[in-house]
C-alpha positions, 0 to 999 in steps of 0.5 A: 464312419463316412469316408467320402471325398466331401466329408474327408475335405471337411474333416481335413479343413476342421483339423486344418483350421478348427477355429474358423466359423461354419460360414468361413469353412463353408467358403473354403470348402463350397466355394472357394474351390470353384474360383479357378472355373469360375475365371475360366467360365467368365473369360469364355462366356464373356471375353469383352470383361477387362477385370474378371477379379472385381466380378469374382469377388462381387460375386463371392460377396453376394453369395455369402450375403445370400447364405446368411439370409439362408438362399444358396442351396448348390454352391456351385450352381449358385456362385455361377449364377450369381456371377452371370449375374454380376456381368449383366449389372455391370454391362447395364451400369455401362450403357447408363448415359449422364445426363450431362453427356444428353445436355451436350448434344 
């Protein structure tokens, strides 16, 4: 029997919550634990973000489509990534001028 911390968590999610699918119990136990650094990470790296729980939960969605399509292999490394990366395709989606606003000047 393997007593480590990882494989009491997930006995203790199992017990806690033995009808939930492996991908809700994946995120409770790989992810979820993760969010409080995560805001934390996001609000040092990038303070000039005025809504860190629209990027959190991009990226907890992202990282969730990619485990289906079997991509994340370190979750922590992974949802870090993936919310760096949601940071710079909002800051892109930012400097995107309409071509209204061209047409003015």
């Amino acid at each position: 029997m393997n007593l480590s911390p990882g494989n009491l968590a997930a006995d203790a999610t199992a017990r806690a919550f033995p009808k939930l699918d492996e991908q809700t119990r994946w995120f409770a136990e790989e992810v979820q634990p993760h969010e409080d650094g995560l805001r934390h990470w996001l609000r040092r790296r990038f303070p000039w973000l005025t809504d860190i729980d629209d990027l959190v939960q991009e990226s907890f969605v992202r990282i969730l489509q990619a485990r289906r399509n079997g991509r994340v292999g370190h979750a922590k490394s992974y949802l870090f990534t993936t919310a760096r990366n949601a940071v710079y395709d909002q800051a892109r989606r930012n400097q995107v001028v309409s071509i209204e606003s061209v047409a003015e000047m």
